[in-house]
N, C-alpha and C positions, 0 to 999 in steps of 0.2 A: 551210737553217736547221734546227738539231738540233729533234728533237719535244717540247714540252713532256713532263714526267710527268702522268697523269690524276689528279687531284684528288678527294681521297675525300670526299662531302658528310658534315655532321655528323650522327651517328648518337644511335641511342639511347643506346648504352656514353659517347658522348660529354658526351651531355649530364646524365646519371648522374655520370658523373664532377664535374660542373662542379657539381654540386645538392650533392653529396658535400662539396663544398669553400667551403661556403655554410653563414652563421651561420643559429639559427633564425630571426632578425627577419628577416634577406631570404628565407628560403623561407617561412614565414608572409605576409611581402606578396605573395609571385611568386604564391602559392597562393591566397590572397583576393583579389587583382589576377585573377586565370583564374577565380572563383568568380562576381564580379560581374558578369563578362562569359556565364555559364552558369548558366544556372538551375540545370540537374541536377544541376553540381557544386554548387551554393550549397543544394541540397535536403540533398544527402548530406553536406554539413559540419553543414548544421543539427543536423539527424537523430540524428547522432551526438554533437553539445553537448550536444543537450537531453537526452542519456540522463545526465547528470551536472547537470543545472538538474534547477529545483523541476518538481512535479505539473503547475503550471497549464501551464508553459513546455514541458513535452512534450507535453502532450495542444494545444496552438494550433500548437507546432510540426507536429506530426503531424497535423493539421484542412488547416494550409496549405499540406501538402506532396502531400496527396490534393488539392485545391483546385485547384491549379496546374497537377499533373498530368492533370486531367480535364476542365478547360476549356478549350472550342473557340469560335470565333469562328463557324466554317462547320460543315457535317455531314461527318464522315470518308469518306472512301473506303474504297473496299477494301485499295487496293492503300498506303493512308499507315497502314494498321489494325498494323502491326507496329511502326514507331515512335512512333505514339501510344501502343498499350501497353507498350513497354518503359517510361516513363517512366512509370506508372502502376505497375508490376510495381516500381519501384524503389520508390518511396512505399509499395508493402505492403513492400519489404524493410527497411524502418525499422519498419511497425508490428510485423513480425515479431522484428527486433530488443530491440525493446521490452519482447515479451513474453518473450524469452530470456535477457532483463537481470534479470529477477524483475517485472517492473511489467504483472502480467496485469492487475488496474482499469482501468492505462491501457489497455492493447491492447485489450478489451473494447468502451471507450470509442470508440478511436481506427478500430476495425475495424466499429460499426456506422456512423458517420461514411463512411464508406470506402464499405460496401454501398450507401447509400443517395448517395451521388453518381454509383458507379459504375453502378448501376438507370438513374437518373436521364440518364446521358451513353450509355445505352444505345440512348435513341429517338432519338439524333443518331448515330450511327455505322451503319457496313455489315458486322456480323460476321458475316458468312456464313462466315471463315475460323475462327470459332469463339473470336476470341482473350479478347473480353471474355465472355465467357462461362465461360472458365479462371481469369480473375483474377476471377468473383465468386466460384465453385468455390473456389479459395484462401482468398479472405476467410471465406469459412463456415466454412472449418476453421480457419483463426487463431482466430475469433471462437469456436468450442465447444472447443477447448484452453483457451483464455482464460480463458473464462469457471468450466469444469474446477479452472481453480489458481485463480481468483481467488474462487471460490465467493460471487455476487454475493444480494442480496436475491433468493428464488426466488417469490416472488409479483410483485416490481416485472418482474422475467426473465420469468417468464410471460406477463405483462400487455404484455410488449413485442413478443413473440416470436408472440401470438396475433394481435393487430392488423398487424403484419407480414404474417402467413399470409396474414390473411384481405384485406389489401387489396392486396398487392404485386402487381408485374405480371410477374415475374420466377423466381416460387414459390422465391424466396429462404429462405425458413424454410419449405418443406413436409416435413410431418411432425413438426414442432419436439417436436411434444409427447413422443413416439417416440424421436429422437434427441437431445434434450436429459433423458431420462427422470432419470436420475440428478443432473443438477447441480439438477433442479427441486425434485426430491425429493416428500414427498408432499405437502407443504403447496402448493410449486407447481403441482403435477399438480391437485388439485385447484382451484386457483384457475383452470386453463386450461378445466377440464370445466364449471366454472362457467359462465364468459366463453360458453363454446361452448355449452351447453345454453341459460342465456338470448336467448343470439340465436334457436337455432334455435327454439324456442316459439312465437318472433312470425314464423316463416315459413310463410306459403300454402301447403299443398300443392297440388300439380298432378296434373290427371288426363290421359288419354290426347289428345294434340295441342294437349295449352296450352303456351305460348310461356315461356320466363323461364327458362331453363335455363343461364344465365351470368353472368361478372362474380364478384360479392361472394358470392353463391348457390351458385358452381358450390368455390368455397374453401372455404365455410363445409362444406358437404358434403363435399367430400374429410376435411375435420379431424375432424369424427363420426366418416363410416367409420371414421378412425383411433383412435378413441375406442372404437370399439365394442369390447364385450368378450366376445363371441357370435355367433354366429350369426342366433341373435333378433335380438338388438340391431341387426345390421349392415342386416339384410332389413327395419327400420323406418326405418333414415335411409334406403335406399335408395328406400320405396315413398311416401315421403315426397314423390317425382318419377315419375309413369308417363308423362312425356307421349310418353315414346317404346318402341317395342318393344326397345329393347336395355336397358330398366329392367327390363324382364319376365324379360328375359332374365339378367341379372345376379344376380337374383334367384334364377333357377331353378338357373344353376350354383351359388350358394354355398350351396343347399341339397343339391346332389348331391355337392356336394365334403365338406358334411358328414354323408353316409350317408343323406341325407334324401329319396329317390329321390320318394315320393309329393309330397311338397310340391312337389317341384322340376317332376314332371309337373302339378299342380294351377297352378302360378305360370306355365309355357308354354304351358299351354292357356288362361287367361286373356288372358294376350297375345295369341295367335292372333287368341282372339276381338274384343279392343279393337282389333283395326288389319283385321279380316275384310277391308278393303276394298285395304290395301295392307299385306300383311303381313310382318314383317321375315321375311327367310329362314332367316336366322339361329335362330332362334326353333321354325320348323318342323324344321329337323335336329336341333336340339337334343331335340327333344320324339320325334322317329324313333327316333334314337340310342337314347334309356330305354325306349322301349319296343320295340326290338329287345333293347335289353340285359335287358329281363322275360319275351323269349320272345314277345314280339307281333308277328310280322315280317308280318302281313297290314295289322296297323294303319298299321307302321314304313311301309310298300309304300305303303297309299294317304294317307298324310302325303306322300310323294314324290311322289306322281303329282299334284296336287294344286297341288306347287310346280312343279311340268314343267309343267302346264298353264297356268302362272301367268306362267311362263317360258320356254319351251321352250330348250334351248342344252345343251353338252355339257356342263356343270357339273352343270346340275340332273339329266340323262340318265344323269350317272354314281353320282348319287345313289340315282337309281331303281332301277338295275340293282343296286345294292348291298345295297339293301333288298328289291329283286324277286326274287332269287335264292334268299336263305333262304325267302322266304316260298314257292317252290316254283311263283312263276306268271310268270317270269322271260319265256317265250318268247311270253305276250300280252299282255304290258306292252309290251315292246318293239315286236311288231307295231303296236299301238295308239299308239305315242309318235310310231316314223316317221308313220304314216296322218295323226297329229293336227296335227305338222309339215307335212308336205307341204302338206296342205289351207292350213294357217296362209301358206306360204309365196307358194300359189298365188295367195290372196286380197289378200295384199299386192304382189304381179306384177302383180296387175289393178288395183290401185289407183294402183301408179306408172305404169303405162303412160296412166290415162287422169285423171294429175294429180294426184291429189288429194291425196297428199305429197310433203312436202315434197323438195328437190331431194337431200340428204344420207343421207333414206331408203333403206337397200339394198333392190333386188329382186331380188338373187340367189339362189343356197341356198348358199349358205358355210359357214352352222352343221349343214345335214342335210348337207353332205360331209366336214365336220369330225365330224360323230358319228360318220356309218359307217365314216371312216379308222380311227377311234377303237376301234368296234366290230371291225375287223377284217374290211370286209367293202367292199374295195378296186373289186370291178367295179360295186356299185351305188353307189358314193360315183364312181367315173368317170361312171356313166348318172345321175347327177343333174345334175353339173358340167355333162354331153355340153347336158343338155335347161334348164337355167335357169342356169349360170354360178355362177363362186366369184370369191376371190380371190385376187391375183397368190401369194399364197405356198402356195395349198394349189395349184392349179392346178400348182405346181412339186413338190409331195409327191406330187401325184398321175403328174407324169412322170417321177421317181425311178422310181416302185413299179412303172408299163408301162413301161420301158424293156428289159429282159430281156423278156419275154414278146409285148411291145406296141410294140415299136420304131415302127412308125408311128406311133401315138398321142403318145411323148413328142416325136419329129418335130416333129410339128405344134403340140402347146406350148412347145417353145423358138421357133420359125421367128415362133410369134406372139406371142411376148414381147420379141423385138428390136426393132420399130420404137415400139412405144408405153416402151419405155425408152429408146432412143435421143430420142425424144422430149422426154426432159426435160430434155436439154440441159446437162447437166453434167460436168463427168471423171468421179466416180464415177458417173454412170447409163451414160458410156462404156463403161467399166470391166467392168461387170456386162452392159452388151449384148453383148461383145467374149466374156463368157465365155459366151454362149447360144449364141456365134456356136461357137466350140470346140465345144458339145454337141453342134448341127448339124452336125457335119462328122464327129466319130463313131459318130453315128446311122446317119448315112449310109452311113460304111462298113459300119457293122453291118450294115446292107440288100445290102450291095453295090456301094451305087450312088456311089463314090465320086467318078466324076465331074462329077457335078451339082453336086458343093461347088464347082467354077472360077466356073461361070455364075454360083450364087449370092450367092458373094462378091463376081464384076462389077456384081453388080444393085446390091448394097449399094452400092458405092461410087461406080456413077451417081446413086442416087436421094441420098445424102449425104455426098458428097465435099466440099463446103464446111465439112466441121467435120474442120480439120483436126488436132485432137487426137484423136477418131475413127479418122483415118486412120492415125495414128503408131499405135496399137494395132493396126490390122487389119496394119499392114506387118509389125510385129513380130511376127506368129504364124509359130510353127515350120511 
């Protein structure tokens, strides 16, 4: 039986052709016959009518093409977060239209309609991928082009643009006053500083660990700072809130940032002193910093020591030394920081060993073998490890640094890092034992003693030859 020929199905070219040869009354139904059937298409024919309809007929068209587009039944997903917004991304491509056609009023119009749905369908979706968060980003800029050509009432724009700020949950309009400076012009600008000064008048101030520092409060303040038109000015909306040390502190840099060195030390040592009992740290380097920078590095020094005591750890230790070195007393600072350490550490040894903290509590010395690694001072950061223990990864910096010199030493930190990772039972803690197991065997030869790795590798895999993903590793070493 001859083979048939293969049958070509009907293609795109095809059915072009067949549209091609079709009056407009049937491609006008085939097209609103596929319209009815599709929202999206039924959005995008709209869209495009009503840019030749009246005022009212584009700006409903354009309300119900955002409307549709952004109403959900359930909460989005993540992973449905991409076709949700395409069809929301078309609807801005109509109001963008709109305002391209010359009809900036309506886009204006059409694009706060749009933010404020899109806000709104924000506390039902999962944008972690960022996506509605791009189309409110778009809409802001439609909306201040817009508003640009269509140059609307700048008192009623103001008055919209401020209540937006201040209550939105999205800081959709931050900064308005700033970035819309120009379309507001001064009669706007004014009418926003108005809005903004009468609220803030009727607000409380706060003093050092009073509560109320968010919500409608925390906007209202942003929009001042923005207001401010000084220095002064900015250090009164700010002090307006001390309840915390990073008020003290904001404070003090924007008086160093404008030349203003004493104030800014006057404004950090107030701080210091309102939080004496828990003091931001922040706040004390800051306050070092100026007065190293005055040539006071004894002061700068015991502002450090001070936080080191507060804290002991290699942050504040590097702080110390930073400031202990100009001041010229660098080599009893440090004596005194170990000493102050150790004792700290010791006393928390004794407290875990007979209870009294909790089970998360470390009683290692971690942080004094992380200082002296730090320090550069590699055999007492081992004689600390040796006598009260660290952690699995300095433990491992530390058999880096003996392995030349101390081949026993790092021996005996990999040989004891194998079973309590094998321990945890997974491929990658495989993985990672599999290479300690490698260290050990060049250790070894490094010693010499290259035959002991047979034995050692027999013991591993009596004591755990039932994992046998384990074993495909250990078979696999060259």
């Amino acid at each position: 039986m001859a083979r048939q020929p293969k049958q070509r199905a009907i293609g795109r070219r095809d059915v072009r052709a067949y549209l091609e040869a079709q009056t407009a009354d049937i491609l006008v139904d085939l097209l609103l016959d596929a319209a009815e059937r599709d929202a999206r298409t039924w959005d995008r024919l709209a869209l495009a009518a009503a840019s030749e309809g009246s005022r009212a007929q584009r700006l409903a068209t354009l309300r119900l093409s955002v409307d549709r587009a952004v109403a959900t039944l359930d909460d989005v997903r993540w992973d449905e977060m991409w076709d949700y917004t395409t069809g929301i991304e078309e609807a801005v491509d109509g109001i963008e239209r709109v305002l391209r056609d010359g009809h900036a009023a309506d886009a204006v119009d059409a694009s706060e309609h749009a933010l404020a749905a899109v806000e709104e369908a924000m506390q039902h979706v999962d944008d972690s991928g960022g996506q509605m968060g791009a189309v409110l980003e778009r809409l802001q800029g439609i909306h201040l082009r817009a508003c640009r050509a269509a140059k609307p009432d700048p008192v009623a724009l103001a008055e919209r643009l401020y209540e937006w700020e201040c209550s939105g949950d999205w800081d959709t309009f931050s900064g308005a006053a700033r970035i819309y400076s120009r379309v507001l012009g001064a009669a706007g600008r004014a009418r926003y500083r108005e809005l903004a000064e009468a609220e803030w008048s009727q607000l409380p101030a706060l003093g050092p660990g009073e509560p109320g520092y968010a919500g409608r409060r925390y906007a209202l303040t942003r929009v001042m700072e923005e207001l401010a038109r000084n220095v002064d000015e900015l250090v009164d909306v700010i002090a307006h809130n001390l309840s915390s040390g990073h008020q003290f502190l904001r404070i003090a840099e924007s008086y160093r940032d404008a030349d203003r060195s004493d104030e800014a030390v006057v404004w950090a040592e107030r701080g210091l002193a309102a939080f004496a009992n828990a003091p931001d740290g922040r706040l004390a380097d800051f306050l070092a910093d100026e007065r190293a920078r005055r040539g006071e590095h004894h002061e700068a020094a015991r502002l450090m020591w001070e936080a080191y005591a507060r804290h002991p750890c290699l942050a504040t230790y590097r702080r110390l030394r930073l400031h202990a070195v100009p001041a010229g007393d660098w080599p009893e600072r440090r004596q005194r920081a170990l000493v102050f350490l150790q004792a700290q550490l010791t006393r928390r040894g004794a407290a875990h060993t007979a209870r009294r903290h909790p089970a998360w509590h470390t009683a290692d010395r971690s942080e004094l073998v992380r200082i002296l690694l730090w320090d550069d001072d590699p055999e007492a950061a081992w004689s600390e490890a040796q006598a009260g223990g660290c952690e699995h990864g300095l433990w491992l910096k530390l058999a880096e640094q003996r392995r030349a010199d101390h081949p026993e030493d790092a021996l005996a930190v990999y040989q004891a890092r194998v079973d309590p990772t094998i321990a945890r039972a997974k491929n990658d803690a495989y993985q990672e034992a599999t290479r300690y197991v490698v260290e050990v065997r060049g250790l070894l030869a490094a010693l010499g003693r290259e035959g002991e790795f047979a034995s050692y590798l027999a013991d591993l895999r009596v004591r755990h030859g039932r994992k046998r993903n384990l074993m495909k590793l250990l078979d696999a070493l060259p």
